[in-house]
C-alpha positions as CSV (number, residue, x, y, z in Angstrom):
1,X,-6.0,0.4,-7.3
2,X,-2.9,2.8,-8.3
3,X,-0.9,1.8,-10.9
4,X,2.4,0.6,-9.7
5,X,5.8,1.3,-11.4
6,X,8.3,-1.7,-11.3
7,X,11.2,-0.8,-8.8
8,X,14.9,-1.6,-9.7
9,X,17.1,-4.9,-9.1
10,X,19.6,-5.6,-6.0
11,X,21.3,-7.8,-4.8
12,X,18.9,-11.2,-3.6
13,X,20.2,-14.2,-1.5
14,X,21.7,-17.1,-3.2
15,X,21.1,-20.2,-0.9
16,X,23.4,-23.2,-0.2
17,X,22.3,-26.6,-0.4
18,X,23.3,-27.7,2.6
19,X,22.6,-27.1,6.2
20,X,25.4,-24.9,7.0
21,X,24.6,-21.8,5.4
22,X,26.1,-18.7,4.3
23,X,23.6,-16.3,4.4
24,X,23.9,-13.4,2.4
25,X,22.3,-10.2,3.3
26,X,21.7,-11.9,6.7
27,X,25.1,-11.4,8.3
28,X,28.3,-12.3,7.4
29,X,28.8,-15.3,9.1
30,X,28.0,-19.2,9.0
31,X,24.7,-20.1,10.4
32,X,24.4,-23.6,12.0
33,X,20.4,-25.0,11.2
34,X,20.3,-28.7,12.2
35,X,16.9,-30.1,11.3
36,X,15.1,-31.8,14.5
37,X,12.6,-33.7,12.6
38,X,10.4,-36.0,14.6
39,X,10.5,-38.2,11.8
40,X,13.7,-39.9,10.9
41,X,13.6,-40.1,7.4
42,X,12.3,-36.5,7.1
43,X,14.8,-35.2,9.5
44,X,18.1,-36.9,6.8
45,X,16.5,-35.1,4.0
46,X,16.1,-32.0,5.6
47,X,19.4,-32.0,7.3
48,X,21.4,-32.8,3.6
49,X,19.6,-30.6,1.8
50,X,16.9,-28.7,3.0
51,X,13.2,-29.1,2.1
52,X,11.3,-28.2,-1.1
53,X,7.5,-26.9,-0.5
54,X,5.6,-27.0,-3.6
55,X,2.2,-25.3,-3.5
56,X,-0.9,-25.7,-5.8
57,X,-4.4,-25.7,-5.1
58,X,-5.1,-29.3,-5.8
59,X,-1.8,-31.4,-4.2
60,X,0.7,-30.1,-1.7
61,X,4.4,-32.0,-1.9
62,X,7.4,-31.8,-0.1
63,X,10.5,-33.0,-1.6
64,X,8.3,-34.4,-4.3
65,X,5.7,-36.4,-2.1
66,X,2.2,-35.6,-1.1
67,X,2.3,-33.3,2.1
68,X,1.0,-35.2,5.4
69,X,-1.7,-34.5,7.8
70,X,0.7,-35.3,10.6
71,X,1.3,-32.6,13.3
72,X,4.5,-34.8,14.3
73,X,6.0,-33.9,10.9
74,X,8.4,-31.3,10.2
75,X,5.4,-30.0,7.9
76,X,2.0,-30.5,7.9
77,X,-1.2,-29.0,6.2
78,X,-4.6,-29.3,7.7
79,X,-4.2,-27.3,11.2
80,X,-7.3,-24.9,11.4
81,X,-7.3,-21.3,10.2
82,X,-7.1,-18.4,12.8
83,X,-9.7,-16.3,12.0
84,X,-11.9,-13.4,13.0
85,X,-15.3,-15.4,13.3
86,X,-18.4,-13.6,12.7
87,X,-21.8,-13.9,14.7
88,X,-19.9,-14.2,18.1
89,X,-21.1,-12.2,21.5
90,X,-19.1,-9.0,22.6
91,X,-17.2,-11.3,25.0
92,X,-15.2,-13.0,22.1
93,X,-13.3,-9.9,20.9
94,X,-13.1,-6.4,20.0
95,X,-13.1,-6.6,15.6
96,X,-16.0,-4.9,13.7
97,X,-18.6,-6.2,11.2
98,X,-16.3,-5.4,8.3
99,X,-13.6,-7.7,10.3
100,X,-15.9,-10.8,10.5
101,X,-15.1,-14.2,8.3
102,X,-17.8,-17.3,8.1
103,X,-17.0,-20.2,8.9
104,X,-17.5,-21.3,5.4
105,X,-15.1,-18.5,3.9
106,X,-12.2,-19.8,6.6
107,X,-12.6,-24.0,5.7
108,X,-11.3,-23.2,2.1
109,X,-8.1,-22.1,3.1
110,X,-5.0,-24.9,3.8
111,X,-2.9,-24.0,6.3
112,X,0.7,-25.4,5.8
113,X,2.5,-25.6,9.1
114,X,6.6,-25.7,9.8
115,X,7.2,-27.2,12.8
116,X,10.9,-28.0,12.5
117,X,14.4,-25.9,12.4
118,X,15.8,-25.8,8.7
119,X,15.5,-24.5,5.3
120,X,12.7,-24.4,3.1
121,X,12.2,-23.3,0.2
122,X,8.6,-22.7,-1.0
123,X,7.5,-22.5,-4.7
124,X,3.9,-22.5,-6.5
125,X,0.8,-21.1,-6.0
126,X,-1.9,-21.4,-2.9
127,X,-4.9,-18.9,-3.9
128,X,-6.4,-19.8,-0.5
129,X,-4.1,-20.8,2.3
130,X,-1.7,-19.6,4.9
131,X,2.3,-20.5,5.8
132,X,2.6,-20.9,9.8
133,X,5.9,-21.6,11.3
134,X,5.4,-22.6,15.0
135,X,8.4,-24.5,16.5
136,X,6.4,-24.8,19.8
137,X,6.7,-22.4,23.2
138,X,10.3,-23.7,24.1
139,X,11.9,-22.6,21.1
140,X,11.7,-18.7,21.8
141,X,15.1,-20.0,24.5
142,X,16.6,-22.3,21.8
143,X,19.3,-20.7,19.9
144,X,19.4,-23.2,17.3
145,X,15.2,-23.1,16.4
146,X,15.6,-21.2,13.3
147,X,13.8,-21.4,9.9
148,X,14.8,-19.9,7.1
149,X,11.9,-19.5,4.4
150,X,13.0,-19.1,1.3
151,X,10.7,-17.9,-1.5
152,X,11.2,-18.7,-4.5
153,X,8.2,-17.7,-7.4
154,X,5.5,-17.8,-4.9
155,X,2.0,-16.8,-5.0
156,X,0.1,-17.2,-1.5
157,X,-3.4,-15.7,-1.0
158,X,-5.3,-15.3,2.4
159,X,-8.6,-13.6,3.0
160,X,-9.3,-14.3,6.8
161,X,-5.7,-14.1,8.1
162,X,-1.9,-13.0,7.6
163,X,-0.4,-15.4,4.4
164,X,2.3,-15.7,6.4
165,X,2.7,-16.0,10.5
166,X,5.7,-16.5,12.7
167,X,4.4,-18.0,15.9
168,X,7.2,-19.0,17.6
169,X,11.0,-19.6,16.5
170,X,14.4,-18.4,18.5
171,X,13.6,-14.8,19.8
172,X,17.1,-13.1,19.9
173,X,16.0,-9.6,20.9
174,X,14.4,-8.7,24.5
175,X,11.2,-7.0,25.7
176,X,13.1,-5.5,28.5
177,X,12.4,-0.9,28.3
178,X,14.8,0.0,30.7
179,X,17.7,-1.4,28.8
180,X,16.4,-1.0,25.1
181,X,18.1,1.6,22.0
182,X,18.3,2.5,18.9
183,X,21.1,-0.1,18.4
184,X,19.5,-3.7,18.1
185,X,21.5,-7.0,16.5
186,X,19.3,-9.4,14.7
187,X,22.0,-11.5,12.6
188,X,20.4,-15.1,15.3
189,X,17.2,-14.0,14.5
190,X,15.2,-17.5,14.5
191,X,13.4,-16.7,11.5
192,X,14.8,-15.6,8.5
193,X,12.2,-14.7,5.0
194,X,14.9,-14.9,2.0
195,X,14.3,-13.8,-1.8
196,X,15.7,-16.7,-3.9
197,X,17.5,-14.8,-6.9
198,X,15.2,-14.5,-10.0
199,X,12.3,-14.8,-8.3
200,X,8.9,-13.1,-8.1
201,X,7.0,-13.4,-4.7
202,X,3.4,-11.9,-4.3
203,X,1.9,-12.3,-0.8
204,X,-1.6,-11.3,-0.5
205,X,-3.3,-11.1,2.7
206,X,-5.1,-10.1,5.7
207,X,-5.0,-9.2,9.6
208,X,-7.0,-10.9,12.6
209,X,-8.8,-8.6,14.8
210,X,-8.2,-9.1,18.5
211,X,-9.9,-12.2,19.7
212,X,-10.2,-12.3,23.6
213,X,-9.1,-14.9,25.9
214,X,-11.9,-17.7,26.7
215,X,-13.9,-16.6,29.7
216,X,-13.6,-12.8,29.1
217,X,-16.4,-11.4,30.8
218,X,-18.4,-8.2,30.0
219,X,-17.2,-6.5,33.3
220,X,-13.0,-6.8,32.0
221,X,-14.1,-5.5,28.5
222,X,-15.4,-2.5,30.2
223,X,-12.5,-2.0,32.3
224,X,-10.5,-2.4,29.3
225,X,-8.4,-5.5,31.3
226,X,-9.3,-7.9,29.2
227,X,-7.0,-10.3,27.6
228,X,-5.9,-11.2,24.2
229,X,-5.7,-14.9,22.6
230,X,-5.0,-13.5,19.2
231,X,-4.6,-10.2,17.6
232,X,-2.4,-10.7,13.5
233,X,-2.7,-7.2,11.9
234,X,-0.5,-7.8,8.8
235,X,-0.1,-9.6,5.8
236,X,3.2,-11.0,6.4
237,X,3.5,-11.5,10.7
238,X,5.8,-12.0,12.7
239,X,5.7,-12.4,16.9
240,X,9.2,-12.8,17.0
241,X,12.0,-10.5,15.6
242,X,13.0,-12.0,12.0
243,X,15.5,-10.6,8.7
244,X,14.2,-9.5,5.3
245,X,17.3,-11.1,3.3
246,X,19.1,-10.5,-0.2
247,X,22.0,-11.6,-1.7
248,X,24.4,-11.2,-4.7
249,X,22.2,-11.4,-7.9
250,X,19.6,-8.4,-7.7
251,X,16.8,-9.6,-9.4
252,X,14.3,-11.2,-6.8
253,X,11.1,-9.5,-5.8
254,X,8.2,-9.7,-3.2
255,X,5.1,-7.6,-3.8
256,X,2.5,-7.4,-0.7
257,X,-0.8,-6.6,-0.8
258,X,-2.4,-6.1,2.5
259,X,-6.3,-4.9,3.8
260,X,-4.3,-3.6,7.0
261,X,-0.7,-3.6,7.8
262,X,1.7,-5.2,5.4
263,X,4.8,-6.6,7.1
264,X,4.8,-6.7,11.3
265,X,7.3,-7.3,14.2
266,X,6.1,-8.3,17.3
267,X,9.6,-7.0,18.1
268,X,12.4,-6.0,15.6
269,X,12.8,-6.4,12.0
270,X,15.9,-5.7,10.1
271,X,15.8,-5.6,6.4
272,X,19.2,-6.0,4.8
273,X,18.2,-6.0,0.9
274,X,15.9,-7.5,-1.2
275,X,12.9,-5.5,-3.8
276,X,10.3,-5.1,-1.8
277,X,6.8,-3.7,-2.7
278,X,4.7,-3.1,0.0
279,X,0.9,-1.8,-0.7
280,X,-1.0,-1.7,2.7
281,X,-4.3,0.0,3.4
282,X,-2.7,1.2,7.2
283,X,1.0,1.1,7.9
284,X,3.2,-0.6,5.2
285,X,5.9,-1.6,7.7
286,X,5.3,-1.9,11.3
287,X,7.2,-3.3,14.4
288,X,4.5,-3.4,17.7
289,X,6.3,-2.9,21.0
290,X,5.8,-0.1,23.0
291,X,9.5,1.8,23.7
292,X,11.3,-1.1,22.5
293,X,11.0,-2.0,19.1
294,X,13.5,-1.2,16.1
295,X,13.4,-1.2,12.3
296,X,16.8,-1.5,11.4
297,X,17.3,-1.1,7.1
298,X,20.8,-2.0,6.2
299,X,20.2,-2.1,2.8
300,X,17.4,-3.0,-0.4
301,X,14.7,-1.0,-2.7
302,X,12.0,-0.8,-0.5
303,X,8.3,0.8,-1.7
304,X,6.2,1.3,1.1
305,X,2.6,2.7,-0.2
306,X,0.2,2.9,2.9
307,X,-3.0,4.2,1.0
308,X,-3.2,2.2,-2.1
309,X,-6.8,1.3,-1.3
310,X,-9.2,2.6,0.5
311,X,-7.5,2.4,4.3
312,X,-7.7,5.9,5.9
313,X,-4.8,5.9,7.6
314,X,-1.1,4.7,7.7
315,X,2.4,6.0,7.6
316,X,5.0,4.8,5.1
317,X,7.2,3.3,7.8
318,X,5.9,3.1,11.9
319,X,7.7,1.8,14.5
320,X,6.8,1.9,18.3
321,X,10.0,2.3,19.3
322,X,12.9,3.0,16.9
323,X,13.7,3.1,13.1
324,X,17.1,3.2,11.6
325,X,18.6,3.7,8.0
326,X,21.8,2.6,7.4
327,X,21.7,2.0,3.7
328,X,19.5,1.1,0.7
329,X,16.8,2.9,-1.1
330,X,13.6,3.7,0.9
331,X,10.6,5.3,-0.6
332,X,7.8,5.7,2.5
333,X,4.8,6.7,1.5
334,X,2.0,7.8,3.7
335,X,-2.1,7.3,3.5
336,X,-2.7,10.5,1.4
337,X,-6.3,10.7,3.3
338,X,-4.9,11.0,6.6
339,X,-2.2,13.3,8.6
340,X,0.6,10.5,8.8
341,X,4.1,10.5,8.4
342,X,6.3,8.4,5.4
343,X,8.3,7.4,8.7
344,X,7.2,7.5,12.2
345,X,8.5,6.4,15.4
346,X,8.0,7.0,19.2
347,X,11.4,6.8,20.1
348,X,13.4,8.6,17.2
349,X,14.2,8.2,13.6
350,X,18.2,7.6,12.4
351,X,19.3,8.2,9.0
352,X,22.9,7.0,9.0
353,X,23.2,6.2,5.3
354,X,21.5,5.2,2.4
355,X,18.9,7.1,0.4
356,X,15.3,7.9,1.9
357,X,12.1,9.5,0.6
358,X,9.4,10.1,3.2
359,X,6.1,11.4,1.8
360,X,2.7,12.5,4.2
361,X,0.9,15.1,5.6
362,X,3.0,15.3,8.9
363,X,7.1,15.4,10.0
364,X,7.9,13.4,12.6
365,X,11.1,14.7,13.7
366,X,14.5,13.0,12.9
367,X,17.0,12.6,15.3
368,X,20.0,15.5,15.6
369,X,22.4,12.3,16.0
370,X,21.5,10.9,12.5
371,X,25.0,10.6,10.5
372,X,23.5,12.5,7.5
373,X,22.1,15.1,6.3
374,X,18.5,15.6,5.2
375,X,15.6,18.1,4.0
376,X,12.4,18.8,4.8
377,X,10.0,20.0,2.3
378,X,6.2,21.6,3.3
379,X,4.2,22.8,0.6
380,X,1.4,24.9,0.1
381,X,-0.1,22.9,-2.3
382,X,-0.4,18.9,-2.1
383,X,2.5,17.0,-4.7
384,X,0.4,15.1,-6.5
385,X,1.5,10.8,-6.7
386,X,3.8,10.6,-9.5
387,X,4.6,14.0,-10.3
388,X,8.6,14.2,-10.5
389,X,10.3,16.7,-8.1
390,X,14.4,17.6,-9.1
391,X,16.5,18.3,-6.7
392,X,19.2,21.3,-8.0
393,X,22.3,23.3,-6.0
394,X,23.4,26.4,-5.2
395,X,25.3,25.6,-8.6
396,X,22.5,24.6,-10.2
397,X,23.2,21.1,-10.2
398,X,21.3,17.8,-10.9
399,X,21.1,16.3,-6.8
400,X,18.5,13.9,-7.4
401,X,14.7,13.8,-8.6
402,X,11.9,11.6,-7.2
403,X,8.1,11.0,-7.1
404,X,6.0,9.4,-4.1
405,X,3.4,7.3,-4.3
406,X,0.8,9.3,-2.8
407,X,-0.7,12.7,-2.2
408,X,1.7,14.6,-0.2
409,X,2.2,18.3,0.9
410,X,5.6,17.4,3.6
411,X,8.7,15.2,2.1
412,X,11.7,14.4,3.9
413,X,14.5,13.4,1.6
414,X,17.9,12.4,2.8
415,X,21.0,11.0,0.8
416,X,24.4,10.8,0.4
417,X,25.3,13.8,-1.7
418,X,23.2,16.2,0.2
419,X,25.5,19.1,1.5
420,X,24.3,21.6,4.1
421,X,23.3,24.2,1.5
422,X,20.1,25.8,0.4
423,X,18.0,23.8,-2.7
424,X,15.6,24.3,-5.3
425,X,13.2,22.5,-6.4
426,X,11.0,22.3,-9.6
427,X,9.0,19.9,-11.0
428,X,9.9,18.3,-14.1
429,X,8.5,15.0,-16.8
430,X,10.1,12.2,-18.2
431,X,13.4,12.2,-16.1
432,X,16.4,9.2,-17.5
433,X,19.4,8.2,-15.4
434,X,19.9,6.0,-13.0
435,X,17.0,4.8,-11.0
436,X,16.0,2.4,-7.7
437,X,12.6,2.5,-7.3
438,X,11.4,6.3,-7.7
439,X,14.1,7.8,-6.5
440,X,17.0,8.9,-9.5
441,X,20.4,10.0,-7.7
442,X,21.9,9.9,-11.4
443,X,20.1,12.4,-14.0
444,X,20.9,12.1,-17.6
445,X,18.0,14.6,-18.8
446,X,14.5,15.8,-18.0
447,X,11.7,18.2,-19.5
448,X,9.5,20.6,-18.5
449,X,11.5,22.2,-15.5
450,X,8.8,24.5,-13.5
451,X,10.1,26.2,-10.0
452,X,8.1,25.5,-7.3
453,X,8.6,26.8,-3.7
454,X,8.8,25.2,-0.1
455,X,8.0,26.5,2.6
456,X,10.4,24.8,5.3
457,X,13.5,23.0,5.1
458,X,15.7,21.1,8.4
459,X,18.9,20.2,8.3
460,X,20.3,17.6,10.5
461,X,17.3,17.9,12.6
462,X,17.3,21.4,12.8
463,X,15.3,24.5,11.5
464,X,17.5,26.5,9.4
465,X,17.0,30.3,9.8
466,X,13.9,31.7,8.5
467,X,12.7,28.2,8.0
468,X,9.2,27.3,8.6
469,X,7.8,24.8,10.4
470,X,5.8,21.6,8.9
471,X,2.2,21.6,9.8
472,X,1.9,20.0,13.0
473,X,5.6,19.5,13.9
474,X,7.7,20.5,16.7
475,X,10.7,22.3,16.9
476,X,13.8,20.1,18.1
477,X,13.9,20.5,22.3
């Protein structure tokens, strides 16, 4: 495993203890959550103050007594794992050997279920086990089915399955392609994961290979119509579009380790602050649909490394529609192994605002209508993880320095004081000033300065004269 360097403090959520909430980081207004617990005494708790989830290995409590094995409760723990099972024929689905769980392996994990709108706040440790919110197949029309999940010094381990799955809550986005953009609004999201201020969150987990539909037969595998039941490919899931939230304090944290992809959309995922870590063995952020999807970044310190294992391949950042900056500090980090991008998209990348580094072995091309500016770097040689690269002017100015988590020979780096102007670049050791994550926008000193050269630059999505281009990018059409 690399070693990991701590990334800086933002702002993190503080949360009301009552049902009307003002979210911070997760829009700017009220957010009305009445609990519609099935059991009376559970829905007055939850709707006064919200519910406490305390996990441990031995005894599960909410608000202070022993969870129940009763699917009618607002939560419950005991509903069975999904898993990849091994040993099945070629009619039950599509994983590999290396994607197989026993049955044995599966039974020690506790799966603890939210079934009811409201706020919960999780704290403790669960070294085997899974949260699963699932508000049932109507709620995806309700505007008013939304959980907010509030973490809060948790430690949740799953080997056979994402720690964390979103099966159904309010979806406020739409599937619809011939209507979808760049321009997606999440702030009724039903499900909302929120960093409680001076908290440190680790979520360890894995992914579900696609598990057909019962009855496939051999004859729709081979004609490739077969159906999927199940198919989780992250740590933290999500089949409905959901908010990464943050608030006023800046000291909160989530670290995710993942044997596939770390934190998935089924739709759109907007992250609007928060310290995020994210170490995936594929991509370390990803939102699924085809032409429609969006990951919108309004703000936060977000690491994304996509080869911190041995996965051999991922991009820092991959969207299969859109992804759009409009704040925060982004470091994307590709699978060094592989030719991937720090961000990729199918639709078009927008940097509006906000500071990005995007490190790989390929450019995907950022849009012309991106608010600011930005630079593309191709070297001869690979930039090795860690090794500091500063930024200087025409004037020989301080712009900013940075390292990347990974092996990289293409970097994309966009920020607010980038003018359209030639740079150099050297690479230097033991850079001070002021720091989120690895990128310093404030430099107070550095040693060892040594000029290297680039081979390409862009600006605005454009080659500059002379420029070269990245290996295996296009020119803009």
């Amino acid at each position: 495993m690399k070693s990991k360097r701590k990334i800086s403090k933002i702002g993190i959520f503080i949360l009301s203890t009552t049902m009307l909430l003002q979210i911070a980081g997760c829009g700017d207004k009220t957010v009305t959550v009445e609990s519609q617990n099935k059991a009376e005494s559970a829905q007055k708790e939850n709707e006064n103050t919200g519910s406490v989830i305390e996990l441990s290995d031995d005894t599960i409590t909410v608000d202070g007594k022993a969870i129940t094995s009763d699917t009618e409760s607002a939560v419950y723990a005991g509903a069975e794992i999904i898993y990849y099972k091994e040993g099945q024929p070629e009619t039950y689905g599509a994983g590999t050997e290396s994607e197989e769980h026993s049955e044995e392996e599966a039974k020690k994990h506790t799966v603890v279920t939210i079934t009811q709108p409201g706020t919960y706040t999780v704290t403790g440790t669960l070294s085997a086990g899974q949260i699963a919110v699932d508000l049932g197949e109507e709620a995806k029309e309700d505007p008013e089915a939304v959980v907010n999940l509030v973490l809060d010094n948790v430690d949740i381990s799953c080997s056979v399955a994402p720690a964390i799955i979103v099966y159904n809550v309010y979806e406020c986005g739409s599937d619809d392609v011939e209507n979808a953009s760049q321009d997606v609004d999440t702030e009724n999201a039903g499900f909302n994961l929120i960093l409680q201020d001076g908290s440190e969150n680790k979520i360890t987990g894995s992914h579900v290979a696609k598990i057909y539909k019962d009855g496939t037969t051999t004859e729709e595998i081979e004609s490739d119509t077969a159906k999927k039941a199940h198919k989780y490919d992250a740590a933290i899931e999500s089949q409905m579009s959901f908010n990464i939230c943050a608030g006023s304090a800046g000291d909160g944290r989530l670290t995710v380790y993942a044997d596939n992809e770390g934190i998935e959309s089924s739709l759109h995922m907007t992250i609007k602050g928060g310290n995020l870590e994210i170490n995936a063995n594929d991509d370390s952020l990803n939102a699924g649909e085809d032409k429609v999807s969006v990951i919108t970044i309004n703000g936060g310190t977000i690491i994304c490394d996509s080869g911190y294992q041995d996965g051999d391949e991922g991009d820092g950042i991959d969207s299969n529609g859109w992804i759009v900056m409009n704040d925060g500090y982004v470091i994307a980090c590709a699978n060094a192994k592989s030719q991937d991008s720090g961000v990729d998209s199918d639709m078009g990348v927008y940097i509006n605002g906000g500071t990005l580094l995007a490190s790989g072995h390929m450019y995907d091309e950022i849009s012309n209508d991106s608010k600011q500016a930005f630079k593309v770097f191709s070297f001869a040689e690979d930039i090795k993880e860690g090794e500091w690269i500063l930024i200087k002017d025409d004037d020989e100015k301080d712009v900013a320095a940075f390292y990347a988590a990974n092996d990289y020979s293409i970097a994309v780096f966009s920020g607010p004081q980038l003018e359209d102007e030639d740079y150099t670049l050297y690479k230097v050791t033991n850079v001070t000033g002021e720091q989120n994550g690895s990128i310093c926008t404030q430099i107070d000193g550095y040693e060892g300065a040594e000029k290297i050269e680039y081979s390409s630059e862009i600006m605005r999505g454009g080659f500059e004269k002379g420029g070269k281009m990245p290996q295996g990018a296009e020119p803009p059409q």
